[in-house]
N, C-alpha and C positions, 0 to 999 in steps of 0.2 A: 236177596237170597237168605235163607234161613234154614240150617242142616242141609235136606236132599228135596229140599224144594225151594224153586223161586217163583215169585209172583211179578208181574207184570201188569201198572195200567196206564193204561192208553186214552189218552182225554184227546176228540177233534171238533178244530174250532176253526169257523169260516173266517179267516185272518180280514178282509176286508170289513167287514161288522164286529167284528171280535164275537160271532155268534158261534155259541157253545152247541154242540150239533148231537155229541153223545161222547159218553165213555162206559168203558168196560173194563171188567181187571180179570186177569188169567193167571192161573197158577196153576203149576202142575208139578209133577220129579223132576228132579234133573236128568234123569236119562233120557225125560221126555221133551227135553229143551229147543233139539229141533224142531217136532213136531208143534211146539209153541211156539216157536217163532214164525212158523209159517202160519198158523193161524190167526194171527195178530197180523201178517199181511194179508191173508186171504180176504179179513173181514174190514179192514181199512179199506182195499181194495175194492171191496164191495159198497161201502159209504161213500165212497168217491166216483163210483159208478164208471169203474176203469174195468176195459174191455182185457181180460188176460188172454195171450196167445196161449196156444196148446200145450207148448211144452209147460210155460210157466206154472198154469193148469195142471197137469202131470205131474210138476216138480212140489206144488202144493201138497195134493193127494197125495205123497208116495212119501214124504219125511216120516224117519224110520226113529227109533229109539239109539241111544249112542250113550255108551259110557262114561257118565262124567267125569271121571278123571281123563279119559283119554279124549275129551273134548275140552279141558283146563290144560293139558299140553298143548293141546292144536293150539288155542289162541295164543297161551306165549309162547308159544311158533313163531306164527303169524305177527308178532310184536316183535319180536327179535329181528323177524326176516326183514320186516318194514326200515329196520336201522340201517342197513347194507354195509356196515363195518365187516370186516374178517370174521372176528370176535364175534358178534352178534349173530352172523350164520353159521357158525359152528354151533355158539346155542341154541340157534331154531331149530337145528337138524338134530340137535339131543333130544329137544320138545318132543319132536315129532314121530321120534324113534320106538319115546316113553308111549306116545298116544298111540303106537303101532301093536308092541308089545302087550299095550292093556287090552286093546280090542282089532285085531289083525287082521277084518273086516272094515274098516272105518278106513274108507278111498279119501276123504282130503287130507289126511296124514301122511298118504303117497303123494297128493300132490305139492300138499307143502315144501317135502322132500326135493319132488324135480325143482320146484320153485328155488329153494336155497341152492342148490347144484347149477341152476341156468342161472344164476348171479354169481356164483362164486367163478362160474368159467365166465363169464360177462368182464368182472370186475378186474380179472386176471390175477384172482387170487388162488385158483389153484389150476395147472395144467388144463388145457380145454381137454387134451385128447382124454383125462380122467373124469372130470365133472360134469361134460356133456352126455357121456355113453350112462353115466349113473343116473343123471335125470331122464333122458329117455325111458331107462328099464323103470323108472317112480313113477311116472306119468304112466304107463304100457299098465302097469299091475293097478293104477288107481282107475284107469278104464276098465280092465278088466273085471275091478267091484261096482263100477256105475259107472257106464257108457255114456250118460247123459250130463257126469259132472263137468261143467264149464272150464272148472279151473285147469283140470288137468288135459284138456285139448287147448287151451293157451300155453300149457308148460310145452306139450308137442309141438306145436305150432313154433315157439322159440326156439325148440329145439332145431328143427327141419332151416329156420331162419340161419342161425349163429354155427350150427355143426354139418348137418347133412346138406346143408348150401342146396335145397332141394326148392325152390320157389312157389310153385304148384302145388307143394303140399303142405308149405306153413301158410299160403295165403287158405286153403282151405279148409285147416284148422282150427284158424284164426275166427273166418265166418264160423264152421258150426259151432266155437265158444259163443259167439254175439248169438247165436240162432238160439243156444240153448237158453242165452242168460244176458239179453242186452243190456241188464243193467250191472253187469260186471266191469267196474273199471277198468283195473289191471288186461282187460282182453282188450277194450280200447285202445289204452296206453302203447300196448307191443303192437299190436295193428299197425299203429299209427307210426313206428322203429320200422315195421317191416316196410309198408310202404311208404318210407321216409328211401330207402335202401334202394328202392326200386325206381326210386325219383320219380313218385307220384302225389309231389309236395301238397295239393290242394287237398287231394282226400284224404293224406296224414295229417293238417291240421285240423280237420274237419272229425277224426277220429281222437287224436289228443285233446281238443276241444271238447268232444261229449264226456271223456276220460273224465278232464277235470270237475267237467258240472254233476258227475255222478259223486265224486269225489272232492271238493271243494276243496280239504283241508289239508290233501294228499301233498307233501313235499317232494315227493319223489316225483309226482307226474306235472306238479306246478315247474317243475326243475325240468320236464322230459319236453315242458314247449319254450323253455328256453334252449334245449336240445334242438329242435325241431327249426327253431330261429334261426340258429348258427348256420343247420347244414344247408339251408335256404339262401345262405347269406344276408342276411337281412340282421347285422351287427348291431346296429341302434337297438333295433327293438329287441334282441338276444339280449342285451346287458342291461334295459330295461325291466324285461322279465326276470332275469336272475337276480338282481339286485332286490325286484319287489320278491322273489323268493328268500332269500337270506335276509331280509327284515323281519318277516316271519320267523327263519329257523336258522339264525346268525350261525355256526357251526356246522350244516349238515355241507359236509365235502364237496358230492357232487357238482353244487352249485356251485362250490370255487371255484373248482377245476374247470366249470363250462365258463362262466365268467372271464376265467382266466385267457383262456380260448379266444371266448371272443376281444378281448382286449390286444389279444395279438394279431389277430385280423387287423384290427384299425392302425398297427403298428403302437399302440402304446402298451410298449415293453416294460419298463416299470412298475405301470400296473399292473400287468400278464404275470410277473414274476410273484409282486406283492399274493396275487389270489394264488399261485401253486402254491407260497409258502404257508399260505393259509390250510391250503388242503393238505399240505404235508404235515402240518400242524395235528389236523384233526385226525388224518390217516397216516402214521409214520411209516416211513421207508416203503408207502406203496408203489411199484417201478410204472405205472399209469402214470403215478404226480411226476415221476420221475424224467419219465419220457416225455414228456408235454414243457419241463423246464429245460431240458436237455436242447430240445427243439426248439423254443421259443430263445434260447441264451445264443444258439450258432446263425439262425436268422439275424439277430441282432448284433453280431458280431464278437461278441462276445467268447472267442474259442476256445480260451483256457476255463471259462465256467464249465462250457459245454462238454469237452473232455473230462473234467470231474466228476462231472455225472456218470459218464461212460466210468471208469473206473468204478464208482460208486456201484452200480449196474451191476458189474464184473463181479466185485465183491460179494454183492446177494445172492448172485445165481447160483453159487457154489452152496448155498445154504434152502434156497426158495426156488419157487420157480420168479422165471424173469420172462418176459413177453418178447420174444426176437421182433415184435410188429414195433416194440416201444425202441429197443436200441436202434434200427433202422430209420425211425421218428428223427433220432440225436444225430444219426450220420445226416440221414436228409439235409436237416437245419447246416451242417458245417461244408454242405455244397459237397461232400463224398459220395459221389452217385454209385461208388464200384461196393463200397461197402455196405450202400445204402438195400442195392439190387440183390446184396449178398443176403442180409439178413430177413428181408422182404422173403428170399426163396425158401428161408429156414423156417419163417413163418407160415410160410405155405405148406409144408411137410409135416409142422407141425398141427394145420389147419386151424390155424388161428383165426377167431374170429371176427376181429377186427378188419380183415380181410374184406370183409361184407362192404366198406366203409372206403373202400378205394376212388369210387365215383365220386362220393360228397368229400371228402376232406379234405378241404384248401391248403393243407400242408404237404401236398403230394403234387400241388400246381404245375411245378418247376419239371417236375420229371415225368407229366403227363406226353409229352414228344417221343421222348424215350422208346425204340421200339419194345425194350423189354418188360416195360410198364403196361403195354398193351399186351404183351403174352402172358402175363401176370393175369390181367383181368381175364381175359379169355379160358384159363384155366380154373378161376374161381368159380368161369362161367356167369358171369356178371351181365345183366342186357344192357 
């Protein structure tokens, strides 16, 4: 880049011969950054004598001119949002505010929006009943500037999954994102959550799977099929995958946390604790890490650990929100089923979305007899 113009060349070369086929350099304004970037695929796409679907076709033709400031916000958005810390979504959603503000037209700054909003209620950093209804309304106004943008029928589609527990209409969200844009990872990735939820394990790995191979280097979705492992059961190869994940990216949380998970499946408690404290490390006083040591300390017997978590809990919620799904986790583990069903119902009221996760998650084993565990699901509506 240099001033309000960048240049772009593009050299292809038959990797098998190392034969040099053609290159071309493009340079244009930066406003007209989209419209160069889909030109640089159009005509790659063309040397490679790749058959484009229609929309894709469509989505070529129709790149429109975009304010480059308010396109230098969206990516460090989109950077921030990739970290999944607290922190870091609250600065993408500054990013994206900036990129709203400069050009109030420009639909992927709405989606970014829902994007940080359906993680930050994911993550259980802020209230679902507040962060869900806001992504919704991000996503709704970035269709309304283009019905055809991918990202933000995956942000609905999330939505419809974690808040409106509506099935039928994030699975068909879900598809028009892939219809509009199959080579969008992130729509893979949540596909492949959704019909993880739905207990349609082959064709969520089969979806996490393409995820990754669009994304290679993606931590988050290398992370989301040692996710996928776990609610499978399938333990070995969970901590497997996680582990080849955190070799890569020693620090990023989630994959403690899953790790951790899976470590307590096997019963090695030790470990299981080792990785929360590692997530708790990288994410302090997150009440997720919380609940997940809470849990794993009263299975293991452990019940005065496990009680100081609860306190611990107690303490935050007076300041943060605190996930009734995660305290009920802590009672579970310490075999308190009355307190357990209590906080479970609060969760419900609250429409917690963890909820979604009542079928896969082996730390709910024990109380799956339970008649009232069955009126739980039945009211999430769970198949």
């Amino acid at each position: 880049r240099s001033g309000d113009q960048v240049r772009i060349t593009a050299q292809l070369i038959y990797a098998p011969r190392d034969q040099h086929l053609c290159a071309e350099e493009y340079q244009r304004y930066m406003r007209d950054v989209l419209y160069l970037q889909h030109e640089v695929a159009r005509d790659v796409a063309q040397q490679v004598r790749v058959t484009l679907t229609p929309n894709e076709q469509n989505r070529l033709a129709t790149a429109g001119a975009v304010d480059p400031a308010a396109y230098e916000n969206y990516l460090r958005g989109r950077s921030f949002w990739n970290q999944r810390s607290e922190a870091s979504l609250l600065k993408a959603i500054e990013q994206f505010n900036k990129a709203i503000e400069t050009d109030a037209g420009y639909a992927p700054a709405y989606s970014g929006l829902a994007d940080c909003y359906t993680t930050l209620g994911y993550l259980s950093y802020l209230d679902p009943l507040d962060a869900f209804p806001r992504a919704r309304d991000a996503a709704t106004k970035a269709l309304e500037l283009d019905p055809s943008l991918a990202e933000a029928h995956t942000s609905l589609a999330y939505y419809n999954l974690y808040h409106a527990w509506n099935w039928v209409e994030a699975e068909k969200e879900f598809k028009k994102a892939i219809d509009l844009n199959p080579n969008y990872a992130t729509a893979h990735d949540w596909f492949s959550v959704y019909l993880m939820a739905m207990g349609r394990y082959d064709e969520a790995f089969k979806e996490v799977s393409r995820a990754h191979e669009l994304d290679p280097l993606s931590v988050v979705i290398s992370t989301d099929i040692g996710f996928n492992r776990l609610y499978r059961r399938e333990y070995d190869e969970a901590i497997d995958q996680l582990r080849g994940t955190l070799a890569i990216s020693p620090k990023f949380p989630i994959a403690h946390l899953w790790l951790g998970r899976a470590y307590q499946q096997k019963k090695m408690y030790p470990e299981a604790i080792d990785e929360f404290n590692k997530t708790d490390d990288a994410l302090p006083g997150w009440a997720v890490t919380l609940a997940g040591t809470g849990n794993a300390y009263g299975e293991w017997g452990h019940q005065t650990e496990a009680k100081q978590v609860l306190v611990r809990l107690n303490v935050m919620s007076r300041g943060k929100y605190v996930t009734p799904y995660g305290i009920a986790l802590v009672y579970a583990g310490m075999n308190d089923n009355t307190q357990a069903f209590k906080w479970l119902n609060k969760a419900y009221e609250g429409r917690n979305h963890w909820l979604v996760w009542l079928n896969r998650d082996p730390r709910w084993d024990r109380l799956r007899s339970d008649p009232r565990f069955a009126d739980l699901k039945k009211r999430v509506g769970l198949p």
